[in-house]
C-alpha beads as a LAMMPS data file, in Angstrom:
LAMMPS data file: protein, C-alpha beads

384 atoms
383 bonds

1 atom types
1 bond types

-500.0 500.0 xlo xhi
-500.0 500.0 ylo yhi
-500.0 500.0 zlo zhi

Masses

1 110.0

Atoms # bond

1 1 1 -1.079 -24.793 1.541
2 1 1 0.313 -27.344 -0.526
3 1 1 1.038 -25.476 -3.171
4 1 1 3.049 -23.221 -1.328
5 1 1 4.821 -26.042 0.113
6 1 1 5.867 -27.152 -3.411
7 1 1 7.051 -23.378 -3.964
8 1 1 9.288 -22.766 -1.509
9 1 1 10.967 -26.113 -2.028
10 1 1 11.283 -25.703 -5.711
11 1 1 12.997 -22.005 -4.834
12 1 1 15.314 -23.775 -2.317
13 1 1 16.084 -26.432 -4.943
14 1 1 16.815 -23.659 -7.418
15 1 1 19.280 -22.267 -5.619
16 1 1 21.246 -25.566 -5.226
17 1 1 21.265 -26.172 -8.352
18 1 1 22.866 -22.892 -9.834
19 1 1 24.640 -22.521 -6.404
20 1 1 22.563 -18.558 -6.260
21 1 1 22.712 -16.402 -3.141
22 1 1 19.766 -17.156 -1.117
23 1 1 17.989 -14.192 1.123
24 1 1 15.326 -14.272 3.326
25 1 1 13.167 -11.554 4.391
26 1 1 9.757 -10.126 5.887
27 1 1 7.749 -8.902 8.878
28 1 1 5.684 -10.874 11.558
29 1 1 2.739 -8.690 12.915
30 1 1 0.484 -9.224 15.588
31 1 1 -1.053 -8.607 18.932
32 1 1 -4.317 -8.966 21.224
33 1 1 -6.876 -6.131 19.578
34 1 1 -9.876 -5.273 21.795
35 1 1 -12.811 -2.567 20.407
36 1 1 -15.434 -1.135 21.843
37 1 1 -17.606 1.530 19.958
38 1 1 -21.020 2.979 20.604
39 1 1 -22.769 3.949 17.733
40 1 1 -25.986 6.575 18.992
41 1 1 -26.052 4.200 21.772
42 1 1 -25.854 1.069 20.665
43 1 1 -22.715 -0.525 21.979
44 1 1 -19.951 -3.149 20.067
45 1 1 -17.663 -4.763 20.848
46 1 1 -15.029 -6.778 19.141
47 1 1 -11.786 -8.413 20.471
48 1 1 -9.241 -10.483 18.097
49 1 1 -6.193 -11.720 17.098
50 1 1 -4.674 -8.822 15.167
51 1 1 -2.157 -5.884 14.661
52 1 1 -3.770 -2.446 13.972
53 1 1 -1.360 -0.264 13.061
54 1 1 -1.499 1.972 10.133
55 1 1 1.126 -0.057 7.452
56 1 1 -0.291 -3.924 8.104
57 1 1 -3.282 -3.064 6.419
58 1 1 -6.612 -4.748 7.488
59 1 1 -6.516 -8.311 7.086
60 1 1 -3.050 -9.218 5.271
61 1 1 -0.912 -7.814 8.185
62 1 1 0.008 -11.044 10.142
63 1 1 3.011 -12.111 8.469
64 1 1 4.764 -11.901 5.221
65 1 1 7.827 -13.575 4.231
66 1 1 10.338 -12.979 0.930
67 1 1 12.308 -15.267 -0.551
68 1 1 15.237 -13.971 -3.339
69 1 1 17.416 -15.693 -5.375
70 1 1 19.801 -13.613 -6.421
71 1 1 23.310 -14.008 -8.900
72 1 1 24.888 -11.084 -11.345
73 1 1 23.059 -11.785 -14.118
74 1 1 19.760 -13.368 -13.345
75 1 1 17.479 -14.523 -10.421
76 1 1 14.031 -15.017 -8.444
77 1 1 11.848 -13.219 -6.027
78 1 1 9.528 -13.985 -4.280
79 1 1 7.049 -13.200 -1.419
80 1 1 3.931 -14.880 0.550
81 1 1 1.569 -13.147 2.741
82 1 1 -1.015 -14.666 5.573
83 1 1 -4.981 -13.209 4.707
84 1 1 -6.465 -13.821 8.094
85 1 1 -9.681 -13.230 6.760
86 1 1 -9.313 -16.243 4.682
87 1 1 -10.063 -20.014 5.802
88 1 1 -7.267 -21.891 7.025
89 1 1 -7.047 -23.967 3.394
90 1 1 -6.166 -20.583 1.674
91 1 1 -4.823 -18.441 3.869
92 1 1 -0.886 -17.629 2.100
93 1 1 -1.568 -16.267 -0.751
94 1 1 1.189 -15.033 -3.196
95 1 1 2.049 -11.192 -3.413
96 1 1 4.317 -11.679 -6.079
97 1 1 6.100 -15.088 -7.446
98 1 1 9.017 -13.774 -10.673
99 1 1 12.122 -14.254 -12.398
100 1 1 14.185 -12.045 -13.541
101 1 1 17.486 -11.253 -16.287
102 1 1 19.686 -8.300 -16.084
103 1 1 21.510 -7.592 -19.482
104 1 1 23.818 -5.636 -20.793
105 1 1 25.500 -4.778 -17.392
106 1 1 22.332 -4.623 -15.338
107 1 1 20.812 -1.538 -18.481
108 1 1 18.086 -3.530 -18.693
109 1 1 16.472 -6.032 -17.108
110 1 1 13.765 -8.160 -17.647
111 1 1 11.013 -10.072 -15.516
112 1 1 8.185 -12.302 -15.783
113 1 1 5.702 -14.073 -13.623
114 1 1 3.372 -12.873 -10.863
115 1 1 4.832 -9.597 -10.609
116 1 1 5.071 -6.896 -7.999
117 1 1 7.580 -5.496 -6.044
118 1 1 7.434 -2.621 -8.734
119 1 1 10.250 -0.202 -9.291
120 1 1 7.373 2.527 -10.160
121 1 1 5.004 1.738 -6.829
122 1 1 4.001 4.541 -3.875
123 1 1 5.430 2.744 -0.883
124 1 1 4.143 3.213 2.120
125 1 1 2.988 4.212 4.894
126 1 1 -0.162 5.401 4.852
127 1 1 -1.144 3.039 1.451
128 1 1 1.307 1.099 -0.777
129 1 1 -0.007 0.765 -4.292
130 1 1 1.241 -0.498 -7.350
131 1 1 -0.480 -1.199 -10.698
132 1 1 0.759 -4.324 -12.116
133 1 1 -2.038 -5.895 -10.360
134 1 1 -5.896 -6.712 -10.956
135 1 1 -7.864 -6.378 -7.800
136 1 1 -5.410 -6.523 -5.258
137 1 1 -3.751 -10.034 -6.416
138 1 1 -0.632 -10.125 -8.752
139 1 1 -1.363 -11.081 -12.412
140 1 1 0.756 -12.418 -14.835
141 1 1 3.101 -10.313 -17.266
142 1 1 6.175 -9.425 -18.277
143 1 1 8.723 -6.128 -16.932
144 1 1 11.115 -4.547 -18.953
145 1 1 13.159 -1.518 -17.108
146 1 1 15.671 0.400 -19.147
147 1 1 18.289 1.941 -17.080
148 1 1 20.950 3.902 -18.856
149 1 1 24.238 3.907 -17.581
150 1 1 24.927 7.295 -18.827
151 1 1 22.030 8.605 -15.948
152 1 1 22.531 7.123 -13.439
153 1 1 19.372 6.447 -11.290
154 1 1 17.241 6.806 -13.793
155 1 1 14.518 3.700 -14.424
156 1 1 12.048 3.555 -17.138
157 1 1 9.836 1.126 -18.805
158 1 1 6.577 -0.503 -19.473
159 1 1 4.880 -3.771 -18.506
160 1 1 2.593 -5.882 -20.626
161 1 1 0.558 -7.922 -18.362
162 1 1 -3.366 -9.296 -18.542
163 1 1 -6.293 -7.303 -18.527
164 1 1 -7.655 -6.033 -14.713
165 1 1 -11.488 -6.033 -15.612
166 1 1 -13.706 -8.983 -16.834
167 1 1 -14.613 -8.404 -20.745
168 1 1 -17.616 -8.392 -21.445
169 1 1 -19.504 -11.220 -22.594
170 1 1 -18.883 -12.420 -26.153
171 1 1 -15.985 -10.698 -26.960
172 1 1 -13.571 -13.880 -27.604
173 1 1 -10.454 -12.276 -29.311
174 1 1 -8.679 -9.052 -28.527
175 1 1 -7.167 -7.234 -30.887
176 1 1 -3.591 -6.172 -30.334
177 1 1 -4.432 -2.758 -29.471
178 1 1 -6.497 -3.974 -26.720
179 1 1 -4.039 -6.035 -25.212
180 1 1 -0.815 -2.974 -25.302
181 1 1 -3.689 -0.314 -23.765
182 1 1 -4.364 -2.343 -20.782
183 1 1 -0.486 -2.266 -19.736
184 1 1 1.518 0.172 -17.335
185 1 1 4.490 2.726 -18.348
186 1 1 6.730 3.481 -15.389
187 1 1 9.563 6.045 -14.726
188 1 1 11.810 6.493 -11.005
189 1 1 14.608 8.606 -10.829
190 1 1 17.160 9.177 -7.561
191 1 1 19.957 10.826 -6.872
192 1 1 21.177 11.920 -3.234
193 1 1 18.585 15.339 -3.147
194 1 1 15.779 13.737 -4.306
195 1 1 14.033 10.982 -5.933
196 1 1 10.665 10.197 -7.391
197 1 1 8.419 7.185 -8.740
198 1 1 5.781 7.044 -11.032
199 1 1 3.489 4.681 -13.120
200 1 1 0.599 5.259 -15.000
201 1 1 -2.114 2.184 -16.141
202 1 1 -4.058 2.808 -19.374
203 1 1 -7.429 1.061 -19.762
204 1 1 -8.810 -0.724 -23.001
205 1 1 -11.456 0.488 -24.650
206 1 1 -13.533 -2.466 -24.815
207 1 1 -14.568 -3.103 -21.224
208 1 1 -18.262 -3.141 -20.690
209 1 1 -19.227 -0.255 -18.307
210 1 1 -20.322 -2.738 -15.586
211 1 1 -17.522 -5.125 -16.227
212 1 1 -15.021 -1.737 -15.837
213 1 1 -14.201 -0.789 -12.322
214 1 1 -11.007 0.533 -12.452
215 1 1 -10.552 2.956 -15.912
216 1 1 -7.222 4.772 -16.231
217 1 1 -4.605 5.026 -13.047
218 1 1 -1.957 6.480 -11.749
219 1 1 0.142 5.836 -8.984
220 1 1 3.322 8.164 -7.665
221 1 1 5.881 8.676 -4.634
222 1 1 8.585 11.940 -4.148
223 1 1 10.741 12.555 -1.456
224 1 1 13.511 14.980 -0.886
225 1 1 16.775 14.396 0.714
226 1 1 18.197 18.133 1.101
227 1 1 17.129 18.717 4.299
228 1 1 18.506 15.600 5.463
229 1 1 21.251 16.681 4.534
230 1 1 21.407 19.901 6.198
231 1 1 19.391 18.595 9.271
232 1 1 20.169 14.834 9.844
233 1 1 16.833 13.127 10.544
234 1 1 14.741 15.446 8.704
235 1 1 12.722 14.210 5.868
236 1 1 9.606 15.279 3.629
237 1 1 8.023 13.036 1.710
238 1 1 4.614 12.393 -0.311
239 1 1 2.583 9.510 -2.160
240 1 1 -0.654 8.951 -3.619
241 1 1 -2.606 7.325 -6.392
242 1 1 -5.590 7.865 -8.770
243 1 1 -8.297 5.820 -9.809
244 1 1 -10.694 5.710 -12.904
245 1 1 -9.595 8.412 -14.990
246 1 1 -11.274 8.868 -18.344
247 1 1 -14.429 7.190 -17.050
248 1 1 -17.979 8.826 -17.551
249 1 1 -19.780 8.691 -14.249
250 1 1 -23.319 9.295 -13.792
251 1 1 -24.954 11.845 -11.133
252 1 1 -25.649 8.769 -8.956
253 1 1 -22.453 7.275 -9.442
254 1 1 -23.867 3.721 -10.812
255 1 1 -22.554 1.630 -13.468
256 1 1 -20.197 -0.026 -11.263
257 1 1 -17.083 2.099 -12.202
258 1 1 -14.580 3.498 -8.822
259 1 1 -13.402 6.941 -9.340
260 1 1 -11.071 7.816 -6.656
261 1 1 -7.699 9.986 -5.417
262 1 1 -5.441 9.865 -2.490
263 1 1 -2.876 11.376 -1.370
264 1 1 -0.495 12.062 1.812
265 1 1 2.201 14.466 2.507
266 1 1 4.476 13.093 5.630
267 1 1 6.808 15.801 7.078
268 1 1 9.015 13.935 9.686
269 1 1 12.445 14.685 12.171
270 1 1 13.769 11.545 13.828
271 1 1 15.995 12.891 16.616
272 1 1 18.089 11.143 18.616
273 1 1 16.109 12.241 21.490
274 1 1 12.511 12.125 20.363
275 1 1 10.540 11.545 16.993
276 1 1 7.559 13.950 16.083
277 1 1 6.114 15.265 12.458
278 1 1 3.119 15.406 10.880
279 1 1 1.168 13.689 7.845
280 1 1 -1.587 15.253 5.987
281 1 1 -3.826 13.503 3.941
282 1 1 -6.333 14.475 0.939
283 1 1 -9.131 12.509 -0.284
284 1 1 -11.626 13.143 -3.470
285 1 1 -14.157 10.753 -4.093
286 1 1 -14.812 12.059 -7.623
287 1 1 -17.965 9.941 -8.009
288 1 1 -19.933 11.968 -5.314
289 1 1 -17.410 15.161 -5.328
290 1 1 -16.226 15.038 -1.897
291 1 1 -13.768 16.039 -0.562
292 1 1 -11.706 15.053 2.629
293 1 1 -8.654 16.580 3.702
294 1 1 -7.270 14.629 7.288
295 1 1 -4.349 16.286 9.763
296 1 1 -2.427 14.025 11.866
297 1 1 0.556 15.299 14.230
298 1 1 2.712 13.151 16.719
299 1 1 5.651 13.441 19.002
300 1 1 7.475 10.515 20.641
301 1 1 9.987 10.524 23.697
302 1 1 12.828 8.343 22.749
303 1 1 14.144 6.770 26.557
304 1 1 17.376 4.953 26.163
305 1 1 17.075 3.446 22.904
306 1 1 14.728 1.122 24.365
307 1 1 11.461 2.522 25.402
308 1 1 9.582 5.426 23.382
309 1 1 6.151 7.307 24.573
310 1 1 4.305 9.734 22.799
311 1 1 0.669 10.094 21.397
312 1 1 -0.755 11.071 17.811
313 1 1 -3.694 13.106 17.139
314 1 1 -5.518 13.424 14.211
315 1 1 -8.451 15.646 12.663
316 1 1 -10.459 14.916 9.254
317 1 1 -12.971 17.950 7.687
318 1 1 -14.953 17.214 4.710
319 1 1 -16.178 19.625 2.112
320 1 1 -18.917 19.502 -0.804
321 1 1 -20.311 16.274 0.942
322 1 1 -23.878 16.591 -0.042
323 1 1 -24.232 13.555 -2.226
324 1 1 -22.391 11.654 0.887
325 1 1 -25.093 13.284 3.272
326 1 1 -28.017 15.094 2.148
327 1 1 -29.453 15.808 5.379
328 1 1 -26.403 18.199 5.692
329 1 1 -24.307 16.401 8.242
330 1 1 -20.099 17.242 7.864
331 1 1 -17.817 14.479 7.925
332 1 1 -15.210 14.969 10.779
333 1 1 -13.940 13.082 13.083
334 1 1 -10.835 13.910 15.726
335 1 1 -8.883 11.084 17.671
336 1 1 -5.984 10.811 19.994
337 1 1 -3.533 7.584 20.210
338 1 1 -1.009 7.914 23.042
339 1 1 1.722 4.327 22.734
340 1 1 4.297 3.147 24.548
341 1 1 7.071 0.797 23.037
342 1 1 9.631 -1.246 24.001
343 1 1 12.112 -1.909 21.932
344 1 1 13.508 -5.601 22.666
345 1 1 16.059 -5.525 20.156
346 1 1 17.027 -4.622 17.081
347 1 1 14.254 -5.570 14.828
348 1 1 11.886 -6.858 17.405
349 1 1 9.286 -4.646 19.760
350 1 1 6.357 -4.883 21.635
351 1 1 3.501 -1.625 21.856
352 1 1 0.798 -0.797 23.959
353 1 1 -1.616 1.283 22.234
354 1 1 -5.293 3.121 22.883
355 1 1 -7.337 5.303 20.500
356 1 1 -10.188 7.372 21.072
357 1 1 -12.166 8.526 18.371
358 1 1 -15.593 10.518 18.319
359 1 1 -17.063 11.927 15.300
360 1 1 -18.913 10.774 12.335
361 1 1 -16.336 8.152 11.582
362 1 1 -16.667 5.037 8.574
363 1 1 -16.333 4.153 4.918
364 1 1 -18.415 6.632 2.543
365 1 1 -21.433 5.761 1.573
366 1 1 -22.166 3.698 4.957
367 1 1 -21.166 6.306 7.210
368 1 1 -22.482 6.406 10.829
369 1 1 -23.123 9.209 12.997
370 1 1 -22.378 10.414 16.767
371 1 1 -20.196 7.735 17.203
372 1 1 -17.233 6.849 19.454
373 1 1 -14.964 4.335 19.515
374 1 1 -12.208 3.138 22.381
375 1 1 -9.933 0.243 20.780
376 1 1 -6.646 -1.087 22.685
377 1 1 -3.849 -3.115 20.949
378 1 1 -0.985 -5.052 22.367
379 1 1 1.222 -4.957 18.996
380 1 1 4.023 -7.441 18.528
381 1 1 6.171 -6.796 15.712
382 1 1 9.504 -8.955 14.139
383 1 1 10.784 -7.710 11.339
384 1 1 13.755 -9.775 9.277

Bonds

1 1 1 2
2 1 2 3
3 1 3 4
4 1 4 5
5 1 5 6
6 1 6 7
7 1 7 8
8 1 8 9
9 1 9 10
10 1 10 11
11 1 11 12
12 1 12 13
13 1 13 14
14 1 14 15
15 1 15 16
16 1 16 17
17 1 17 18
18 1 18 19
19 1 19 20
20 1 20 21
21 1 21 22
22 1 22 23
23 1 23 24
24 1 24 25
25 1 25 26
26 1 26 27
27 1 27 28
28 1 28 29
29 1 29 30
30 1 30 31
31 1 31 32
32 1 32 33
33 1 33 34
34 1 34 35
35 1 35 36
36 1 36 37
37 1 37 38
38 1 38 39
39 1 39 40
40 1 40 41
41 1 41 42
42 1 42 43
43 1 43 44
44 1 44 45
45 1 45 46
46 1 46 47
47 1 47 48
48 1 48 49
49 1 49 50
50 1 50 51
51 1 51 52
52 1 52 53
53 1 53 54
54 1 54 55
55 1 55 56
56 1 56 57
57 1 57 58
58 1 58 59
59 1 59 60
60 1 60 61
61 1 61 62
62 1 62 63
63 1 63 64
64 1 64 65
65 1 65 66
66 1 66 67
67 1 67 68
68 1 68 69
69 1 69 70
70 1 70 71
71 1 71 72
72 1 72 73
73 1 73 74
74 1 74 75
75 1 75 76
76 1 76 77
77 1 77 78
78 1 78 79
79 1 79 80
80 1 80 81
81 1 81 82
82 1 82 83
83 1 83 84
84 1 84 85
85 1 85 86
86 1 86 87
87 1 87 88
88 1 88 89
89 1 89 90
90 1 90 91
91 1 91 92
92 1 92 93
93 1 93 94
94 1 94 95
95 1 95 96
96 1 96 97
97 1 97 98
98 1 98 99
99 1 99 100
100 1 100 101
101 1 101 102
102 1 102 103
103 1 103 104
104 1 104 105
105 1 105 106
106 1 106 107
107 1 107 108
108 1 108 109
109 1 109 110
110 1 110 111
111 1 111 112
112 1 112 113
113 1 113 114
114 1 114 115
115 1 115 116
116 1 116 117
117 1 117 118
118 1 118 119
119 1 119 120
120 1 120 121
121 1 121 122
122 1 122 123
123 1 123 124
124 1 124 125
125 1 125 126
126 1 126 127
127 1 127 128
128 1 128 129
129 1 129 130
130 1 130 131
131 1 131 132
132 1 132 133
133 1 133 134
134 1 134 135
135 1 135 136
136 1 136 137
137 1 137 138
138 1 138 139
139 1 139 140
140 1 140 141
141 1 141 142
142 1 142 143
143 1 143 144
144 1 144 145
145 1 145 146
146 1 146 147
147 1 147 148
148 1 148 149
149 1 149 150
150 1 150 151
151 1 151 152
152 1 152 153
153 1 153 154
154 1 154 155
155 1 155 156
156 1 156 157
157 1 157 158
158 1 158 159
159 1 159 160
160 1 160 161
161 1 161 162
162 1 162 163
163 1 163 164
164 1 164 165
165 1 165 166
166 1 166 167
167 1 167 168
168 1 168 169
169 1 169 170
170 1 170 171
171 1 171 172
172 1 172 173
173 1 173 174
174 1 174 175
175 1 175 176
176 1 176 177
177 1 177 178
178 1 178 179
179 1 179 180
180 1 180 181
181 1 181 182
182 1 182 183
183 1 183 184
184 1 184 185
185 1 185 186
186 1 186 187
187 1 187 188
188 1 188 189
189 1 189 190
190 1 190 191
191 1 191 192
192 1 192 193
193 1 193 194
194 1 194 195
195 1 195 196
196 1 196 197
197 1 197 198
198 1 198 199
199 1 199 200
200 1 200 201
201 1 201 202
202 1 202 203
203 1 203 204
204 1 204 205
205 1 205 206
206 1 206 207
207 1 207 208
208 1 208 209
209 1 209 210
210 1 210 211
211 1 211 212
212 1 212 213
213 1 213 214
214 1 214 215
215 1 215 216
216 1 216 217
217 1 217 218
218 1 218 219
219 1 219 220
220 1 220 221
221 1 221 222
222 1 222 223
223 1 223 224
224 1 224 225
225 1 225 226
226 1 226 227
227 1 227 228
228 1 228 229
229 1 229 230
230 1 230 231
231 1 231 232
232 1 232 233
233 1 233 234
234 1 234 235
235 1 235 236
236 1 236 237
237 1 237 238
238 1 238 239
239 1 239 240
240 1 240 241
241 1 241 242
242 1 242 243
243 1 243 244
244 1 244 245
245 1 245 246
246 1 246 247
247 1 247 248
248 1 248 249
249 1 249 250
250 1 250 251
251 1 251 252
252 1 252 253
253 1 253 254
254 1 254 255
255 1 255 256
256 1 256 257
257 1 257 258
258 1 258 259
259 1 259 260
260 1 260 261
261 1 261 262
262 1 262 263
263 1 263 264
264 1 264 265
265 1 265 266
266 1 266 267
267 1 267 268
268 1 268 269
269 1 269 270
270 1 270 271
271 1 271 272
272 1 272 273
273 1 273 274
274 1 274 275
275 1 275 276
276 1 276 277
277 1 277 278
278 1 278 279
279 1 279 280
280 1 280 281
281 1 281 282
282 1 282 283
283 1 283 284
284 1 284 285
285 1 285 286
286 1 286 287
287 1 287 288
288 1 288 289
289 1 289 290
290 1 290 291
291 1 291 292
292 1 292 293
293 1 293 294
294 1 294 295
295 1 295 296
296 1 296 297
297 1 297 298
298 1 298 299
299 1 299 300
300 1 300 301
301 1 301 302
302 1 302 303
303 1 303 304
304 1 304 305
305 1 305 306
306 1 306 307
307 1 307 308
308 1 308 309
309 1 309 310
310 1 310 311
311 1 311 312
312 1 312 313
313 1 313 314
314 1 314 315
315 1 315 316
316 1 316 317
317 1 317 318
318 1 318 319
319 1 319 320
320 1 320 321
321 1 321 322
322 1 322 323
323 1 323 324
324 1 324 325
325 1 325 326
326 1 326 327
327 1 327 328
328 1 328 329
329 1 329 330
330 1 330 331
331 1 331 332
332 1 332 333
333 1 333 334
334 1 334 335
335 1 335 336
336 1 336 337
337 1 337 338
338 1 338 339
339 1 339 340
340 1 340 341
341 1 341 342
342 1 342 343
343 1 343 344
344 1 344 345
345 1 345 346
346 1 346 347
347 1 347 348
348 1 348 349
349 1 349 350
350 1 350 351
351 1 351 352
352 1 352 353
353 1 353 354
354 1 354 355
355 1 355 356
356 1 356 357
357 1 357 358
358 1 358 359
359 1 359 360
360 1 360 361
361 1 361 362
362 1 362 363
363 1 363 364
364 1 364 365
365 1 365 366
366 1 366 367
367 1 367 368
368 1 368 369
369 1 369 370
370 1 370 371
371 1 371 372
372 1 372 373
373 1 373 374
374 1 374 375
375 1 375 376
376 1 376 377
377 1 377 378
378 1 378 379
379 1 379 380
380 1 380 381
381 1 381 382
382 1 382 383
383 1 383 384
């Protein structure tokens, strides 16, 4: 706590000082969350502070709030987040804390620090991902992005930042090499049909196999603007990312090292009248080849420009799962999710929402069967 204190008065002293535009931003999420699942007839039940929707994730949802410093040539971003899973001593924790220099007419620019907020990352909604990070937390290094003025939109370049695995014990010194194939290469490119993101994470060779957890990765987002253009509202979209590539697994998947893919495909028409679409997922565990592939439709009733009801459905089937379950069992689940919101103002609203799931429904490994689950959440979201 007191060190962000002593952060976010330094960045407001900054901008004194060299008299920079100051900017604000972020989202405040929460709500009253109530669950109750029975799991072959044992019943739980769990009520909390907390906002489940899909893009808060599952514990650093609450709030998040940006700060950017911002002037032609140079500036600084950056951007705390609330873990409620944490204690109260360390709950804000830094997302990403940089500065930044934009030469030769904003071709290049470079930035160093905590870094994030990646020109090459997936976005959202279903997962936002980007791989200038080691386990979630940002890590330091330094950004350079190229971007030619004779192509416009395009944005390349690399980042050399610190390792994202522990070396293994008694290696002291790394050689060069070492250091440049740990580091990200990045490439967007957007125009007004379509645009694209993509960054790929090489690993060093000298990781022990239990220190390594993450090997090789890639991380990309497309979406298309034609049909907006012909239809106003429509959009298609997809993102996904790719974990420990290059990495010898064993049969039972031991040695500590995460082999994974995801990916979504969101189709979506935002009418005037109503909002419906669909997003499909597709999961492959690699470790224990399985594969998951997850359907989920919706349609919402737009009243007035303040009030919208509607319901989302979803399906998952899984397929080659018989290192997940040897006794046979397929993974699927189904659940419905009917909402109503009220849209206060602009960037403020308030949801009601229920979901009913039955199925064989959890992570992997620690699935559970013949279970169903009823949760209700009173969402309250401000966005800035």
């Amino acid at each position: 706590m007191r060190n962000t204190f002593f952060l976010v008065m330094a960045f407001l002293a900054l901008g004194q000082v060299y008299a920079l535009d100051f900017q604000v931003n972020g989202e405040f999420k929460t709500g009253i969350f109530f669950l109750h699942r029975d799991i072959m007839g044992v019943t739980r039940e769990n009520a909390r502070i907390h906002n489940n929707d899909g893009d808060s994730g599952r514990s650093e949802g609450r709030l998040r709030f940006g700060m950017d410093l911002l002037s032609e040539t140079f500036g600084m971003k950056v951007r705390l987040f609330v873990d409620e899973n944490k204690a109260a001593d360390n709950m804000i924790k830094t997302d990403y804390a940089y500065g930044f220099a934009n030469l030769l007419n904003n071709q290049i620019t470079i930035s160093a620090g905590l870094l994030g907020n990646s020109p090459w990352g997936s976005g959202g909604p279903e997962l936002s991902r980007e791989l200038e990070t080691g386990g979630g937390n940002p890590i330091l290094g330094i950004r350079t992005e190229l971007k030619p003025g004779f192509i416009p939109g395009l944005n390349l370049g690399f980042v050399l930042n610190r390792d994202n695995d522990t070396p293994p014990i008694g290696i002291v010194i790394e050689q060069f090499g070492d250091i440049i194939f740990d580091s990200v290469v990045g490439i967007a490119y957007e125009n007004k049909y379509f645009n694209f993101r993509f960054a790929y994470r090489f690993d060093r060779k000298i990781d022990s196999p239990a220190a390594n957890t993450s090997g090789e990765q890639f991380v990309y987002r497309v979406e298309e603007h034609v049909l907006g253009l012909l239809l106003p509202g429509m959009s298609i979209s997809a993102n996904g990312f790719c974990i420990g590539i290059g990495k010898v697994i064993s049969d039972s998947g031991q040695g500590g090292v995460e082999a994974y893919m995801q990916n979504w495909l969101y189709m979506d028409y935002d009418h005037d009248l109503f909002r419906t679409g669909v997003d499909v997922g597709y999961r492959d565990t690699l470790v224990f080849n399985g594969q998951f592939i997850e359907v989920r439709p919706y349609f919402y009733l737009k009243l007035f420009n303040l009030m919208s009801v509607g319901v989302k459905g979803g399906m998952e089937f899984g397929f080659n799962t018989g290192d997940y379950f040897p006794d046979g069992t397929a993974y699927n689940f189904w659940f419905v999710e009917p909402q109503v919101q009220l849209n206060l103002i602009n960037n403020f609203n308030v949801s009601l929402v229920y979901r009913y799931t039955a199925g064989v429904y959890g992570s992997e490994i620690s699935y559970v069967e013949d279970q169903q689950t009823h949760w209700f959440n009173l969402r309250f979201v401000f966005t800035f």
